[in-house]
Every structure is written in C-alpha cells, then in structure tokens.
N, C-alpha and C positions, 0 to 999 in steps of 0.2 A: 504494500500500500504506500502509497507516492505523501509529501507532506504538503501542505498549504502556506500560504505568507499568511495569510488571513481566514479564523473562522468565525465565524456570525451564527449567536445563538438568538434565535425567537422562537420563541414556542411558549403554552402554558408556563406558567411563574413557575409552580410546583417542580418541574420538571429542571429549573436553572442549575439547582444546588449537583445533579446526578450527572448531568450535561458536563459543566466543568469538570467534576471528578472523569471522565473519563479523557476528557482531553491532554486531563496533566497526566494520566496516565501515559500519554503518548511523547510525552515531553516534546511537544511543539515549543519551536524558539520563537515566531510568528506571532500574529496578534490576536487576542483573542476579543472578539466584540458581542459584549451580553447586551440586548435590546430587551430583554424583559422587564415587566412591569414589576418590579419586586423593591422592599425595602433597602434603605440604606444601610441597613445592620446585615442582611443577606449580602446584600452587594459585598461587603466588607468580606464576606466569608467566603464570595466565588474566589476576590482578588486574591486572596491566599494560598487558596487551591491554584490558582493558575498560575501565579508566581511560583513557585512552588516547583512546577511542573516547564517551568522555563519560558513559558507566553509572557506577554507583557498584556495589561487588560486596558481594554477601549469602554468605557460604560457609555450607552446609548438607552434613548427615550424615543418611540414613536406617537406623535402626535397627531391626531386629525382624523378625517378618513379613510375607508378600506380605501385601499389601491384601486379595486375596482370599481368606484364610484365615481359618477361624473365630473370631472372637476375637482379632483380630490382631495387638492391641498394639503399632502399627506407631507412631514419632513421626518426625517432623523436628526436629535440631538443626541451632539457626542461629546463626552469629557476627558480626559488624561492625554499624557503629553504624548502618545501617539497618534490622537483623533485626526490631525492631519493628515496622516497616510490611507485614514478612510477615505 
C-alpha cells in the first residue's frame, strides 16, 4: 500500500477518535486533516494520536451547505501551521 502527502478525515464525529488511531498506526509523515464536527478537548486527543504517529494535524470546520445544493456556499476552515499546504 502506497503513502499519501495528505489525509482528510470526514465522516461521523464518533468515528474521529478510531480514524486517527489507525493512521498513526501507519506512521504517515504527511498531513493529517480532521474536518469533523467534534470538540476541542477530542481534537486535542486526535492531535496526539497523530503526532505520535509522525502526521503533522490540519484541524478543519465545514461550514454551510451540502455540496450538492444549489449555490452552496459551502467553505473549509482550516487551522495549524500546515493549513496552507491545504
């Protein structure tokens, strides 16, 4: 299995905390970008898990509409000091 520069986690909150554990399993050097809706005290606990495991963490917010609605006006917010390579 090949590595990524970049992975992007969305999906159910619930699922954030299990998601990272397995990526630091992999010991990705790459970025790792959680878009999930989850607390700041979770967040704290992905970034550890992924540092950990050698990613550097992107934390992201989707804001707005589904993608698939008209005029969506949907953004990504992103924070840490790799969000510009998003």
């Amino acid at each position: 299995m090949g590595k990524a520069d970049t992975i992007l986690s969305i999906g159910p909150p619930h699922n954030g905390p299990q998601i990272a554990e397995l990526v630091s399993l992999r010991r990705s050097t790459g970025v790792y970008l959680d878009a999930n809706a989850i607390s700041p005290l979770k967040m704290q606990q992905i970034a550890g898990v992924i540092q950990l495991g050698g990613s550097d963490l992107v934390n992201g917010g989707i804001i707005g509409w589904p993608a698939w609605h008209h005029d969506a006006g949907t953004t990504l917010h992103l924070s840490g000091p790799r969000a510009p390579e998003i």
